[in-house]
N, CA and C of each residue as an Amber inpcrd file, in Angstrom:
protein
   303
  54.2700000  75.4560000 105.4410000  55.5780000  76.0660000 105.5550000
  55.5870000  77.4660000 104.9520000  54.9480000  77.6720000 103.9190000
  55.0800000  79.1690000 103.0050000  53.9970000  79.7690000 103.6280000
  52.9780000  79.5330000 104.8340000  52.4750000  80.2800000 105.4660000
  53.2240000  81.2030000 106.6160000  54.1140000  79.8640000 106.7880000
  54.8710000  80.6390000 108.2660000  56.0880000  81.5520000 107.4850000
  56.8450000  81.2200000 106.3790000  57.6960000  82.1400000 106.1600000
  57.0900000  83.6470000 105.5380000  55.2060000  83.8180000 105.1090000
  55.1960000  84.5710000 104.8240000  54.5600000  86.0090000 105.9190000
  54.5840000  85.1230000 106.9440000  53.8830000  85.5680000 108.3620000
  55.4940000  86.4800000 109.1890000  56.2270000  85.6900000 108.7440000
  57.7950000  86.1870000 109.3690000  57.9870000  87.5150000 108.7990000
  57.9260000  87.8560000 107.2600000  58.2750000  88.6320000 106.5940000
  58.1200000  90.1820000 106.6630000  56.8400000  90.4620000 107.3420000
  56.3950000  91.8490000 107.9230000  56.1800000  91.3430000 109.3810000
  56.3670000  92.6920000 109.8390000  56.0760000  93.1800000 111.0280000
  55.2980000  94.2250000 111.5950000  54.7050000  94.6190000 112.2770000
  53.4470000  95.9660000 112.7250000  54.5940000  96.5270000 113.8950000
  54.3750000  97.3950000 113.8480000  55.2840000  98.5550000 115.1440000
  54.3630000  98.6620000 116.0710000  55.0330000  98.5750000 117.5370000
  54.4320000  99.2040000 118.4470000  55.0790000 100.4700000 118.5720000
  54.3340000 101.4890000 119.5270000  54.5370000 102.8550000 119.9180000
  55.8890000 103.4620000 119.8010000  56.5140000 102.3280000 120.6100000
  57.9240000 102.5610000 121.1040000  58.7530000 102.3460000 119.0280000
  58.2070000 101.2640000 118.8940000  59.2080000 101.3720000 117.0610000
  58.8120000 102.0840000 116.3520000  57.2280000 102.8890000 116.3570000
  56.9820000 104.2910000 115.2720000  58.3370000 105.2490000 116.1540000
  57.8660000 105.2440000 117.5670000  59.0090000 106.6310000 117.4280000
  60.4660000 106.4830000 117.1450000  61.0330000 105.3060000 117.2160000
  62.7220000 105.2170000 116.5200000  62.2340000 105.2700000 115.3700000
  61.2050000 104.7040000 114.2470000  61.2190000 105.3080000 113.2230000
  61.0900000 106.1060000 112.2270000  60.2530000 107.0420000 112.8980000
  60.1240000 108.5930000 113.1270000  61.5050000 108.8680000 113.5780000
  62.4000000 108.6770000 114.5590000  63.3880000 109.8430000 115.0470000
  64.7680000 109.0770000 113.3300000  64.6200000 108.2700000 112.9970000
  65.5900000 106.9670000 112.6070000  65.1550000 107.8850000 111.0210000
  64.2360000 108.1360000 110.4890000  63.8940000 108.6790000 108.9640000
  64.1660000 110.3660000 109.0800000  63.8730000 111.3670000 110.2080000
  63.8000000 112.2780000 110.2820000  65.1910000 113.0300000 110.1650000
  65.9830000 111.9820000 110.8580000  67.8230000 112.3800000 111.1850000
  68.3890000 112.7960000 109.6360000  69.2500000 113.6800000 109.6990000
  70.0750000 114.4070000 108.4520000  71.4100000 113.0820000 108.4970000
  71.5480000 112.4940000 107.2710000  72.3780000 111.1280000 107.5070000
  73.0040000 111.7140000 105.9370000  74.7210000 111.6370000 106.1500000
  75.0880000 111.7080000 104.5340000  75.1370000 111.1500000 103.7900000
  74.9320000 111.6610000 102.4800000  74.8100000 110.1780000 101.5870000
  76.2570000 110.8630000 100.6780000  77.1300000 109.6310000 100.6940000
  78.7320000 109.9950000 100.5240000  78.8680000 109.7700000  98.8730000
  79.1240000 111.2750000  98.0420000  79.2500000 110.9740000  96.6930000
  80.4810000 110.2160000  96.3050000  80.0030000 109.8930000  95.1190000
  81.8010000 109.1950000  94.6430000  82.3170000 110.2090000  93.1930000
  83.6250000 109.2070000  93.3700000  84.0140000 110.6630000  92.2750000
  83.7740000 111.9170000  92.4260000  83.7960000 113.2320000  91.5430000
  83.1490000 114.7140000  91.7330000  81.8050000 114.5960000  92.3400000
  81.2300000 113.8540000  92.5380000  80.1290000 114.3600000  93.3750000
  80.0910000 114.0300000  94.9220000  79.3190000 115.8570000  95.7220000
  79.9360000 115.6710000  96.9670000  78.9020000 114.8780000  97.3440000
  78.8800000 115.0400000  99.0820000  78.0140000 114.3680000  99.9090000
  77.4140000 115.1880000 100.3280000  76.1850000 114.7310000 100.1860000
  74.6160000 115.2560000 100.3320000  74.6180000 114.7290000 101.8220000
  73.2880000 116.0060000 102.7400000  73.1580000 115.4800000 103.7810000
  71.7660000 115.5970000 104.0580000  71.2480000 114.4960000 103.7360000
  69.4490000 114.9650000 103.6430000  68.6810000 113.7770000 105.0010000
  67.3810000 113.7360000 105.2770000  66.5980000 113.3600000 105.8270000
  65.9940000 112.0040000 105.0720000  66.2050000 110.8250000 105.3410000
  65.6930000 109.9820000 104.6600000  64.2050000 109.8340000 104.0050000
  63.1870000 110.7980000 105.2850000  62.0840000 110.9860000 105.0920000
  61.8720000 111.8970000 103.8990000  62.7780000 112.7570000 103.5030000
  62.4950000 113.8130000 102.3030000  62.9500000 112.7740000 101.4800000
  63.8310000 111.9990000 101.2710000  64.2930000 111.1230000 100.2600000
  62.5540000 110.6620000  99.7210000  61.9950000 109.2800000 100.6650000
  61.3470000 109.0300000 100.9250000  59.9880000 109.6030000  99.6370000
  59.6460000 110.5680000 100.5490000  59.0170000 111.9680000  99.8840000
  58.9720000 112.1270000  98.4550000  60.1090000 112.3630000  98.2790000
  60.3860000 112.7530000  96.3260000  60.2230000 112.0570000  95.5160000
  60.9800000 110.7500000  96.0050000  60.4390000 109.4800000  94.8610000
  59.2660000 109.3940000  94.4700000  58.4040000 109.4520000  96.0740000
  57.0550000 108.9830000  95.7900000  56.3540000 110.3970000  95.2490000
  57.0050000 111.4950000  95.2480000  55.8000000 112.3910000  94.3670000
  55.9970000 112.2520000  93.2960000  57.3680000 111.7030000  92.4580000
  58.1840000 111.9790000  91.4490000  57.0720000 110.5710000  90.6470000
  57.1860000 109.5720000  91.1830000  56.3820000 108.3130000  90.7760000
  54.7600000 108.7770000  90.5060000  54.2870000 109.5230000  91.5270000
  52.6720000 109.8000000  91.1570000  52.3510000 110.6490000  90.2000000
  53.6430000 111.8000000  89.7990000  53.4270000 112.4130000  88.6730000
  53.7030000 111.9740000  87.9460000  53.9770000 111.0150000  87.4080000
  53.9960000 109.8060000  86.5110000  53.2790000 108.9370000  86.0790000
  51.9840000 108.9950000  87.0330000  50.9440000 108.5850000  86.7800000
  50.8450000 106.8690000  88.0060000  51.7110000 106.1980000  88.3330000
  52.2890000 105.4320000  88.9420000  51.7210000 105.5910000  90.8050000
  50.3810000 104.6100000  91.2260000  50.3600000 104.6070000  92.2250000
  51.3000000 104.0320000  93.4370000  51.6550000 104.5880000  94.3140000
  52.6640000 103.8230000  95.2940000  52.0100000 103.5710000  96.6290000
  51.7320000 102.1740000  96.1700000  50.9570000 101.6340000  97.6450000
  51.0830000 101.6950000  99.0970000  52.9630000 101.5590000  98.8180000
  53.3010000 101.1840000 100.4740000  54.6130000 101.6870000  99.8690000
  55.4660000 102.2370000 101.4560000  56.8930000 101.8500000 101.4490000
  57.2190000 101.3540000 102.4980000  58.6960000 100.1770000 102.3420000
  58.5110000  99.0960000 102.9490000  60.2700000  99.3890000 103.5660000
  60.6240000  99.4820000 104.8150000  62.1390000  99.3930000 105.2860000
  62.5930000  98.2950000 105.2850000  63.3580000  98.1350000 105.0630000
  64.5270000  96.5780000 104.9910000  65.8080000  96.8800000 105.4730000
  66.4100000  95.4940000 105.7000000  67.6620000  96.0690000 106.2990000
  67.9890000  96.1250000 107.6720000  69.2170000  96.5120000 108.1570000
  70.2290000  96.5060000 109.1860000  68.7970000  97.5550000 109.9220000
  68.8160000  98.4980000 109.2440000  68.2120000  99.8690000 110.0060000
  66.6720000  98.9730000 110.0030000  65.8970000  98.3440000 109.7640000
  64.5020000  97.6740000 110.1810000  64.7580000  96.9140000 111.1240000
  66.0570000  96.1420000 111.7540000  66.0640000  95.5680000 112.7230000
  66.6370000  96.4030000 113.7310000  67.2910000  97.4420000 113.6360000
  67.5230000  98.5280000 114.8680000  66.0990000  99.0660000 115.1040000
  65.1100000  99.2160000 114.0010000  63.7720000  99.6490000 114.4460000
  62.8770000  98.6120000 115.9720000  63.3900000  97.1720000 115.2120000
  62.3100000  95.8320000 115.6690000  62.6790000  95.5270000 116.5590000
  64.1140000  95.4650000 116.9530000  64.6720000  95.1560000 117.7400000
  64.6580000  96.0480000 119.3950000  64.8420000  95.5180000 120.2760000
  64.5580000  96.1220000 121.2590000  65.9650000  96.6650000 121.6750000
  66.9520000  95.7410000 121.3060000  68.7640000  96.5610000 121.8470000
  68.6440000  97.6420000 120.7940000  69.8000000  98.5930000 121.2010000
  70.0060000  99.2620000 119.9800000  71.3780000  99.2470000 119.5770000
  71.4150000  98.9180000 118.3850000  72.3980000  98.6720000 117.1380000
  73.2390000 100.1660000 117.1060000  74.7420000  99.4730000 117.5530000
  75.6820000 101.0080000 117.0230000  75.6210000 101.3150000 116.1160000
  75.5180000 100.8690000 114.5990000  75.3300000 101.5950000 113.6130000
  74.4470000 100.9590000 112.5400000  74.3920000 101.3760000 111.5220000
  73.5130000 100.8410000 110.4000000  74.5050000 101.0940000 108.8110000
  74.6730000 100.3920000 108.1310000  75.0960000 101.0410000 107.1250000
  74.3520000 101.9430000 105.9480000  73.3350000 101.2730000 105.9370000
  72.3790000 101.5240000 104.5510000  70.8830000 101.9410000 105.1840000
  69.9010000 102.1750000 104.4760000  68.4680000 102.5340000 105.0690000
  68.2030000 102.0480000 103.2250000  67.5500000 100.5530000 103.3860000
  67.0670000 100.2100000 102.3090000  65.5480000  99.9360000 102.0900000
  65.0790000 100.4820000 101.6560000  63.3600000 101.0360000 101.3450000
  62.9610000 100.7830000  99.9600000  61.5090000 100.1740000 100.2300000
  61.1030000  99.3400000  98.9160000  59.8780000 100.0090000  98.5090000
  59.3370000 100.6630000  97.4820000  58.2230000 101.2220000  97.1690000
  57.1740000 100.5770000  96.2700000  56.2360000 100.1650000  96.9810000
  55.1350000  99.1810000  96.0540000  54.2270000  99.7950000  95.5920000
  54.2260000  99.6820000  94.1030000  53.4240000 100.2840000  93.1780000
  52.4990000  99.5550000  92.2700000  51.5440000 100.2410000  91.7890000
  51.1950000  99.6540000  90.8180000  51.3300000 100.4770000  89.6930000
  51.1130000  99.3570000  88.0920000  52.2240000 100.1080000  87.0420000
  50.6580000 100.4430000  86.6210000  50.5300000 100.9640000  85.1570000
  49.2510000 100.9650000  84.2430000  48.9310000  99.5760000  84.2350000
  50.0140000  98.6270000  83.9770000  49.5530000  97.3710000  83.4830000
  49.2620000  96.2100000  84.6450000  49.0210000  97.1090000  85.6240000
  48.8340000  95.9040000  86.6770000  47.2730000  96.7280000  87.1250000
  46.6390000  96.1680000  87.9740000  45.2540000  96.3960000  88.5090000
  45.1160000  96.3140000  89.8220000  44.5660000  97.4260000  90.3010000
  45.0360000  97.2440000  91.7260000  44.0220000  96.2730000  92.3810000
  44.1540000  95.9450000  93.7630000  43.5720000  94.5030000  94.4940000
  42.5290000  95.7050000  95.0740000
């Protein structure tokens, strides 16, 4: 059973889902401040970007980043989804105290 749920869990892109996720990371999407702070309108892919340089100058390798979410199934999916709310992205690292595989 914990073979098949861990087989479900990722997915590989074909041609057609790199390029929605290429066009899907590249898009200027706002990110809506609260309170005094305004709304930023950046590229998820620069988001993306910063963390992970911000993490390596830190010393902090980042293995993978991983999409989740509404917006990974507008990727997987073959209909396309009117909207998405969130673009939630997971960055796998290793710390000092872990060893890499």
């Amino acid at each position: 059973m914990s073979e098949r749920k861990s087989s479900q869990r990722f997915h590989s892109l074909n041609t057609e889902q790199v390029e929605v996720l290429h066009q899907v990371l590249s898009e200027v999407v706002p990110i809506h401040g609260r309170g005094n702070f305004p709304t930023l309108e950046l590229r998820p892919r620069d988001i993306i970007i910063a963390v992970r340089a911000r993490l390596q100058r830190q010393g902090i390798t980042v293995r993978d980043v991983r999409l989740n979410g509404s917006t990974a199934s507008h990727i997987i999916l073959d209909r396309l989804l009117e909207s998405y709310m969130q673009q939630d992205t997971r960055h796998k690292m290793n710390t000092a105290e872990q060893k890499e595989e």
